[in-house]
C-alpha positions in Angstrom: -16.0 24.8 4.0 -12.7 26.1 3.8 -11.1 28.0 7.0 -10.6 31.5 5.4 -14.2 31.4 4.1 -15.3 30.8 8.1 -13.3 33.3 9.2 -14.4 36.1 6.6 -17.7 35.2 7.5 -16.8 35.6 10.9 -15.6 38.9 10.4 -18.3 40.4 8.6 -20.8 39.4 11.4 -18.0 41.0 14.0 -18.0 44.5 11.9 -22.0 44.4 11.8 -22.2 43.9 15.2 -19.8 47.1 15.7 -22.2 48.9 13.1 -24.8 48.3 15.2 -23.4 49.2 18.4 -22.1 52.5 16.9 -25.2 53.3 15.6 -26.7 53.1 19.1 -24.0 55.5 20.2 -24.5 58.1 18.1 -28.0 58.4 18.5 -27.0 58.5 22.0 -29.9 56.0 23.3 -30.5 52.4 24.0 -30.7 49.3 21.4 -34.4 48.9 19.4 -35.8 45.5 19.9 -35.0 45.2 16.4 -31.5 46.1 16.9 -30.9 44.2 20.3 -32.8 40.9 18.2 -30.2 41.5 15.0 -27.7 41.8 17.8 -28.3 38.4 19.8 -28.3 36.6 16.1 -24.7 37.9 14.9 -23.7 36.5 18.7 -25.5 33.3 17.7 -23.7 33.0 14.3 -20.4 33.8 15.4 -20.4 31.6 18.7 -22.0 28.7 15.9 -18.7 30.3 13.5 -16.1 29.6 16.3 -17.2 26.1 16.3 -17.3 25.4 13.0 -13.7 27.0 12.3 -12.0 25.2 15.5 -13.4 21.8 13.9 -12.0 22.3 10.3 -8.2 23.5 12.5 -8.7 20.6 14.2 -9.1 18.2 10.8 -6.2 20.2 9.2 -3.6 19.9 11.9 -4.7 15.9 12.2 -4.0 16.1 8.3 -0.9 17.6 8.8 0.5 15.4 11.6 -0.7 12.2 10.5 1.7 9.5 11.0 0.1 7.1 8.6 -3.1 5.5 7.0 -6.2 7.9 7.7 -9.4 5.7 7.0 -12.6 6.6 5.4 -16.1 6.9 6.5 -16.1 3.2 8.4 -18.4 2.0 10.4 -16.2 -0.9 11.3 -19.2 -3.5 10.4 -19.0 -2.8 7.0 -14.9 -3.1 6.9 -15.3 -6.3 8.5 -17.9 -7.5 6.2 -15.6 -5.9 2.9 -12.8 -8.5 3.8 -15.2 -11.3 2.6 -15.9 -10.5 -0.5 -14.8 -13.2 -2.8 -13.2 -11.9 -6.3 -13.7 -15.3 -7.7 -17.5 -15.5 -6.6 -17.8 -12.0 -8.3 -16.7 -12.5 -11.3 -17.6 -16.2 -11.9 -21.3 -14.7 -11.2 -20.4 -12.0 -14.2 -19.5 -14.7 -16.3 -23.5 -15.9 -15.5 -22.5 -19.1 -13.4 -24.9 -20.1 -11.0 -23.2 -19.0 -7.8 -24.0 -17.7 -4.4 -22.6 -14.3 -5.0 -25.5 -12.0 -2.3 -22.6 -11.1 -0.5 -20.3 -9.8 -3.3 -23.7 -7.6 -4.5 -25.1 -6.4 -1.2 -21.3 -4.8 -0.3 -20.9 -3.7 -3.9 -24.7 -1.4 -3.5 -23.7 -0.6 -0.3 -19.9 0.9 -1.8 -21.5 3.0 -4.2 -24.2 4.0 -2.2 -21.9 5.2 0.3 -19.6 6.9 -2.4 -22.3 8.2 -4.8 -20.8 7.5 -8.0 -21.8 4.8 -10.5 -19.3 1.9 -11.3 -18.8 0.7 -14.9 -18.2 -3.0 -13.0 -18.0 -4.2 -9.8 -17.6 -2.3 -7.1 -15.1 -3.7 -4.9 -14.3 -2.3 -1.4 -10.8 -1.5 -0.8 -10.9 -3.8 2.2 -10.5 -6.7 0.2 -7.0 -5.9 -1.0 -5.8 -4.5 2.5 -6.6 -7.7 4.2 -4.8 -10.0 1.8 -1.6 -8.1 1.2 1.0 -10.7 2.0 -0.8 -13.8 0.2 0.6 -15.6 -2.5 0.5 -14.0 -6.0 1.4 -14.9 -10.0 0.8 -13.4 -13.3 0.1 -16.6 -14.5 -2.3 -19.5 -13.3 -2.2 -22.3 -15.6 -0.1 -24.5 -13.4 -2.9 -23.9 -10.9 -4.6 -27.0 -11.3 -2.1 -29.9 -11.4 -2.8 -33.7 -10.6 -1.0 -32.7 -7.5 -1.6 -29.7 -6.0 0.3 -27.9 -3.4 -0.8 -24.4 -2.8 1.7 -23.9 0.0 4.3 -24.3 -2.3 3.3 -21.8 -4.8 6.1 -20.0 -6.6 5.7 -16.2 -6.5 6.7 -14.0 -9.0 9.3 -11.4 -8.2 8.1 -7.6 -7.9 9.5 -4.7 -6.1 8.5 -3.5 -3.0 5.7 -0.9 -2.0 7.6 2.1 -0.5 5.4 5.2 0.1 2.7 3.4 2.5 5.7 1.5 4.3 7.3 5.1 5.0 4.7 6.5 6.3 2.2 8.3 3.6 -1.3 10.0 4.6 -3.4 7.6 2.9 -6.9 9.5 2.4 -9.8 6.6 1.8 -13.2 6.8 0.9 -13.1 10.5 -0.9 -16.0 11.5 -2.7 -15.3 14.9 -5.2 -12.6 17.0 -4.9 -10.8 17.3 -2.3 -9.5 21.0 -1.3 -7.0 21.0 2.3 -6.5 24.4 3.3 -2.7 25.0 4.1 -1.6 28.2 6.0 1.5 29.8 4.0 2.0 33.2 6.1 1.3 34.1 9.3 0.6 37.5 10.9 3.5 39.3 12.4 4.7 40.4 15.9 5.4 43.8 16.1 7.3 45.9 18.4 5.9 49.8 19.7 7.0 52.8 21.1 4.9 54.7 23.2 1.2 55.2 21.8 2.6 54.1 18.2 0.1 51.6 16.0 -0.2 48.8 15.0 0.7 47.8 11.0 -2.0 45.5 10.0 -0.3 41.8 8.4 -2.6 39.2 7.4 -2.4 35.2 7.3 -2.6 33.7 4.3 -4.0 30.6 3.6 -4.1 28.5 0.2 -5.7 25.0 -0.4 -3.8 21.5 -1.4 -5.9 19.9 -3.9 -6.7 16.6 -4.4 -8.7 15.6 -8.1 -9.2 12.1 -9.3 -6.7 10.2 -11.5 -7.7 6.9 -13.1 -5.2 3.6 -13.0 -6.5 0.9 -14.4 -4.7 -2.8 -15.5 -6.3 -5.4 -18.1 -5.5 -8.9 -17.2 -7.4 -12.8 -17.9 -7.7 -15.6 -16.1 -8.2 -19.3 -17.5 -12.3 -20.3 -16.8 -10.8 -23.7 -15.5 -8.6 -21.5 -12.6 -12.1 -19.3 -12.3 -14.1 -22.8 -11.8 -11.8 -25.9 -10.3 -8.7 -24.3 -8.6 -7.9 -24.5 -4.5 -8.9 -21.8 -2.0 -5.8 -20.0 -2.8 -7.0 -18.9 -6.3 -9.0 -16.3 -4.6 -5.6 -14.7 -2.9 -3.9 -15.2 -6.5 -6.6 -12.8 -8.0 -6.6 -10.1 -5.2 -3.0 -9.6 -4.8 -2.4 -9.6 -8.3 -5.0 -6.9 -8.7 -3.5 -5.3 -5.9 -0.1 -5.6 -7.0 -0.6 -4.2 -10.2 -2.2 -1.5 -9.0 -0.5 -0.6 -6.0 2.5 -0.7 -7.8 1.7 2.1 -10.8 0.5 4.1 -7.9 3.4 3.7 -5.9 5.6 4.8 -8.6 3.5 7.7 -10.0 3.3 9.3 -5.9 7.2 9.2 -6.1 8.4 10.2 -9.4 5.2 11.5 -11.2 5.6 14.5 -13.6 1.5 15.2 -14.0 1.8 14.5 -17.4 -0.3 11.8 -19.5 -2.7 11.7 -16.7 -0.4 10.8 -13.9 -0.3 13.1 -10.5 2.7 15.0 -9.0 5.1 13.2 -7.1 7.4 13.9 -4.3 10.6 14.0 -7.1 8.4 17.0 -9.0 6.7 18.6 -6.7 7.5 22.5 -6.7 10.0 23.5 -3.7 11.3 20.0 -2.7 14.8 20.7 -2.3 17.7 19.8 -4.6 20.4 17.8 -2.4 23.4 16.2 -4.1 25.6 12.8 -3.1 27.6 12.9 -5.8 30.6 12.5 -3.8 29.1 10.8 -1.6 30.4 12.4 1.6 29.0 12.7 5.4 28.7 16.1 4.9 26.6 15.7 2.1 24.5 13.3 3.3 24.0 15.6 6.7 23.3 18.3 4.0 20.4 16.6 2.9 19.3 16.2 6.6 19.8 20.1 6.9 17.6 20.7 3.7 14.7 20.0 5.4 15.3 21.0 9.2 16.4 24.6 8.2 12.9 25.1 6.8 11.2 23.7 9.9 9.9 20.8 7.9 10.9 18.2 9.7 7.0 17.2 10.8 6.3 13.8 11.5 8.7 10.6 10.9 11.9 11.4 8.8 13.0 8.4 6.4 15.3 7.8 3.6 13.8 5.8 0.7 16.7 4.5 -2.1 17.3 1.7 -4.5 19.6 -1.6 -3.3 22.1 -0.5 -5.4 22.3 2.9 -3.3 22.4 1.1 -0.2 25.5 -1.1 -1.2 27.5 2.2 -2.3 26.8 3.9 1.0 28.0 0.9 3.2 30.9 0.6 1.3 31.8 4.6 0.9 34.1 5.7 4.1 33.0 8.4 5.8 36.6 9.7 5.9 37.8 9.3 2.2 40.5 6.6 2.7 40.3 6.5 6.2 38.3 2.9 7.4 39.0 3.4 10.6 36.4 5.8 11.1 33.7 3.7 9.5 31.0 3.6 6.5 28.6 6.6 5.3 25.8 3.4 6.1 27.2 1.2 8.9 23.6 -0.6 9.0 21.8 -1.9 5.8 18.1 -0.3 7.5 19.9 3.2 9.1 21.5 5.8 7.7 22.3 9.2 10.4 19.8 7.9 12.8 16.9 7.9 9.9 15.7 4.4 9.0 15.7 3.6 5.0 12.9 2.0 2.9 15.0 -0.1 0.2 13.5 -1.2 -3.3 14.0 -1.6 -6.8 10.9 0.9 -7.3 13.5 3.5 -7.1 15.1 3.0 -10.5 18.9 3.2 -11.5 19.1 5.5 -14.2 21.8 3.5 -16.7 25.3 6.2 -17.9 28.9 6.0 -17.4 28.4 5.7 -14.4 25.0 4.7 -13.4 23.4 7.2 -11.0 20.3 6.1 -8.6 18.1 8.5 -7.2 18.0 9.1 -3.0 15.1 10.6 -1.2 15.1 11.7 2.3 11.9 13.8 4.0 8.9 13.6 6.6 6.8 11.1 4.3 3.3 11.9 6.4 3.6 14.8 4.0 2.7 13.1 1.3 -1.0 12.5 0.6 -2.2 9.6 -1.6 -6.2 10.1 -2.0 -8.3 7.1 -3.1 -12.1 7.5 -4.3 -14.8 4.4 -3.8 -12.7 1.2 -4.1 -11.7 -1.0 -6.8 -13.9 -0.9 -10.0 -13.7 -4.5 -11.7 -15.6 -5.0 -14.9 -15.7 -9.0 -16.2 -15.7 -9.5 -19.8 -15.7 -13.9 -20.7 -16.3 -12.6 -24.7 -12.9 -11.1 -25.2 -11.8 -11.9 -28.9 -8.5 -14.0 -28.1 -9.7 -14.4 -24.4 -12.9 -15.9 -25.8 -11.0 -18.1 -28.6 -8.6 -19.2 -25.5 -11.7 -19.7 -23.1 -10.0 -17.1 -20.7 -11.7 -14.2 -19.1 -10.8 -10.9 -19.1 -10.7 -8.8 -16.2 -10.2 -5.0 -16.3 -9.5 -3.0 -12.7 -9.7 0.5 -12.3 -9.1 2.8 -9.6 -9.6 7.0 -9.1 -6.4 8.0 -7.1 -4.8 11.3 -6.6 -1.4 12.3 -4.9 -0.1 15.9 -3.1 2.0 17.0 -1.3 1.4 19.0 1.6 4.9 20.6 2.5 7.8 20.1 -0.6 10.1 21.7 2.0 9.8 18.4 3.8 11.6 16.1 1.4 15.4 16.4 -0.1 15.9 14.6 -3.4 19.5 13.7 -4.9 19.5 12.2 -8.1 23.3 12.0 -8.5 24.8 9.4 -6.9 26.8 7.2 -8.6 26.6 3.5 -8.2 
């Protein structure tokens, strides 16, 4: 329940209370064992509402100040189990191969049993892809079975870099519904009296970030030979491309999404982020930025640029004193700029023009919320019409994500700087 709606309850069983006790004071006697019963309850209630309104401050505030990844509702023996599940076993056993695959279906009942929603597929738990980030991946895995095989030589397609979880995002797992975060937007004021003056009532307000879920999906096949005969390393192949794919649309959508064609908000739209410029570039502008957010108070958490390579190379070779080397670069260090580190990648695009401008993002990135509901929905299909013809399967993934963003004040966004 959401804070306010404690705290109005709270208040109604506070002015009852008073009812009652000025009742008793008018009629100039003692309270009726009905009255002094009614009375203990509204104690009870309120002492049970102080509780319950001290817990849901204390889950806001560790929402507000969390550095990073906030897990779901582990038990620790189930995440530790999740990391086994095979993909290949799993969808070789929807293909109706005779494989061992008790493990893959005991953890997919237990995911939606423990989300409460129904999966079109397989229900695959989100543990599998965080375990096997940094394994080797491909688009394509027909050279996977050679006379010769050697896995630990596997060429890797190139892709860009996740930024938002390396910066420091609020990952949310495990939600089930929608997800309302109450946010405090006023506070009451302090007020100063002459002698025997009142008090002007001012009121806290409070309003709620919302968090709904978004579907990303990717359709991709895999050759039934690479299903069937390839090495061990097949099995990483298949989650981090998954993941990749995934990851990445997600990754791009929590930074620059406009909340149209069923994508979320991102940090670049998000009402009251504030417009910086480096269209010079210049130190000042660039502690500008750096202002943007501190004179707001919204510098909560870790502070970090994110930018495209292409950003990075202008700034280390812009002087901080136009013509002046002597007194150094904008960026004397390719992973620091003013004491803030910087998250580079080519998921921050360069927007092509005479010149081409990228786009540079500085802020408190706990403040950004990316909500993920019930894992990784994978639904097998070996009767594809070219698939089939090709004796590929087809493999669709889907995923219910959401992004917010708690404080827009905490992030600065130029989009003008020329590289």
């Amino acid at each position: 329940m959401r804070i306010h709606d404690l705290q109005e309850q709270r208040s109604q069983a506070v002015a009852e209370m008073r009812r009652l006790a000025d009742a008793v004071e008018t009629r100039g006697d003692d309270y009726t064992a009905d009255e002094e019963r009614r009375h203990a309850d509204l104690k009870r209630d309120i002492t049970a509402l102080d509780g319950k309104i001290q817990r849901a401050k204390d889950i806001a505030e560790m929402e507000r100040s969390a550095p990073a990844v906030v897990s779901g509702r582990g038990d620790g023996a189930y995440e530790d189990r999740a990391r086994e599940f095979s993909l290949t076993t799993a969808i070789r056993a929807a293909m109706g191969e005779r494989v061992d695959d008790g493990r893959e279906r005991e953890l997919s009942a237990e995911l939606q049993r423990r989300s409460g929603r129904a999966f079109t597929g397989i229900a695959v738990p989100d543990e599998v892809f965080l375990e096997k980030r940094t394994l080797l991946t491909s688009g394509a895995a027909a050279d996977l079975v050679p006379n010769v095989h050697r896995g630990d030589l596997f060429i890797d397609m190139r892709r860009s870099a996740i930024m938002t979880a390396r910066l420091g995002a609020t990952v949310l797992d495990g939600l089930v519904g929608t997800i309302d975060i109450p946010k405090q937007t006023a506070s009451s004021a302090a007020q100063w009296l002459a002698e025997d003056a009142a008090l002007t009532e001012t009121d806290a307000n409070f309003t709620d970030v919302n968090l709904s879920p978004k579907t990303v999906g990717a359709l991709t096949s895999y050759s039934r030979r690479t299903m069937i005969n390839a090495v061990p390393a097949v099995e990483q192949l298949v989650r981090r491309d998954l993941a990749a794919v995934v990851a990445r649309a997600i990754d791009y959508q929590a930074i620059f999404g406009t909340g149209t064609g069923n994508t979320p908000v991102g940090v670049v739209n998000a009402a009251g982020v504030a417009s910086s410029t480096l269209a010079t570039p210049s130190w000042s502008e660039v502690l500008a930025m750096i202002a943007d957010i501190q004179n707001e108070d919204a510098d909560i958490g870790s502070l970090n640029w994110a930018m495209n390579p292409a950003a990075v190379a202008k700034l280390r070779g812009t002087n901080k004193v136009s013509a002046e080397p002597e007194h150094g670069f904008l960026m004397t260090d390719p992973g620091n700029l003013a004491g803030y580190g910087v998250g580079t990648s080519t998921a921050i695009p360069t927007a092509a023009g005479t010149p081409d401008t990228s786009t540079v993002i500085f802020g408190a990135w706990s403040q950004l919320l990316i909500g993920r509901w019930s894992g990784l929905d994978l639904l097998v299909n070996p009767y594809g019409d070219t698939a089939y013809a090709r004796g590929r399967v087809q493999v669709r993934a889907m995923q219910d994500v959401d992004v917010a963003v708690r404080h827009a004040e905490s992030f600065a966004v130029a989009d003008d700087l020329e590289v």
